[in-house]
N, C-alpha and C positions, 0 to 999 in steps of 0.2 A: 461453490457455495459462498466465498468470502466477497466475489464478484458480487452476487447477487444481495447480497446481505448490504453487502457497504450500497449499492445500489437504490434501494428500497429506503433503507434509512435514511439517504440522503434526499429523497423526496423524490426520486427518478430525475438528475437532472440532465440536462441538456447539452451540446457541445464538449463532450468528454471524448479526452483520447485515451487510451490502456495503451502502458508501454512497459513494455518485455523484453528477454531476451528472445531468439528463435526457439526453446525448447521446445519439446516433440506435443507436450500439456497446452502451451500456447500458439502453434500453430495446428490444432488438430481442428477436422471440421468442426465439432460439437463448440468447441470451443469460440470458432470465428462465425460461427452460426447464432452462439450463444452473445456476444457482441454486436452483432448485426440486426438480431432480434433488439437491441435495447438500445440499437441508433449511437453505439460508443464507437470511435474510430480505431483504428488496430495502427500501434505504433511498434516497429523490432530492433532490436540491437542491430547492428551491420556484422557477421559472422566476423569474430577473433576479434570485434574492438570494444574493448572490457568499457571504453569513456561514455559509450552510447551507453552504459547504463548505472553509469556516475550515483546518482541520485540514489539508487535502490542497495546500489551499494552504500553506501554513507547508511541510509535506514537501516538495513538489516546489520552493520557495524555498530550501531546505536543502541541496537535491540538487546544484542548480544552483550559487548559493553555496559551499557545500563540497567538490566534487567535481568536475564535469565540467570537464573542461581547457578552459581561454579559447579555443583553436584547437581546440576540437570533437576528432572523431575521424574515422578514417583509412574507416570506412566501419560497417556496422549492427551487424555480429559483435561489434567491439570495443567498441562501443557497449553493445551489450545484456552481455554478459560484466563489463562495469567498473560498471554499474548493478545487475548479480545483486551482487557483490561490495560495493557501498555498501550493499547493503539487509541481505545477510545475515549479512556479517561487520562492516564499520561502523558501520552505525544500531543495529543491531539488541543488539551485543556492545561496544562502546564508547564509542558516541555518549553521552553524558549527556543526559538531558531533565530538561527544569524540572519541567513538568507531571508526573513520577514522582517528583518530590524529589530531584532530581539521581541517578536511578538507571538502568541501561541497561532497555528492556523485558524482555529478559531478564531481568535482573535481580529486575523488579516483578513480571514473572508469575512465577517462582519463589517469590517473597514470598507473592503467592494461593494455591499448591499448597495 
């Protein structure tokens, strides 16, 4: 659903790769059916090397770190609602990242228009 959602939102774009680890979620047909259907490239970690997926680590280090309350939350709803809210108004619109020269992704993909 979050595939799809970020998908849609983004206008259906073009030239996208999905990159994962091999979990059983990320190579199941439905799933690589569900990619292939929407023209994204399927990218995997190489099995046992944690570096291929550097990045996703650093994000979800981020998330945790930055965001989720030390006392968790009161049940999945709130959960899921305060995590859409880190991704698409936080990370996304004020977060600064190094790796864009301290600029928000926002920011850098408007820079590529």
């Amino acid at each position: 659903r979050a595939l799809k959602m970020a998908f849609e939102s983004r206008g259906r774009p073009e030239n996208l790769m999905f990159h994962s680890d091999q979990g059983c979620h990320y190579s199941s047909k439905v799933f690589r059916e569900t990619l292939a259907d929407m023209r994204i490239k399927q990218s995997m970690s190489r099995r046992g090397n944690c570096w291929d997926n550097a990045p996703m680590e650093r994000f979800f280090g981020s998330l945790k770190s930055e965001w989720i309350p030390k006392v968790g939350y009161r049940n999945e709803d709130e959960a899921s609602s305060d995590v859409l809210r880190y991704l698409t108004h936080y990370y996304n619109r004020i977060r600064l990242h190094s790796h864009n020269g301290y600029r928000t992704p926002v920011d850098m993909e408007a820079l590529a228009a």
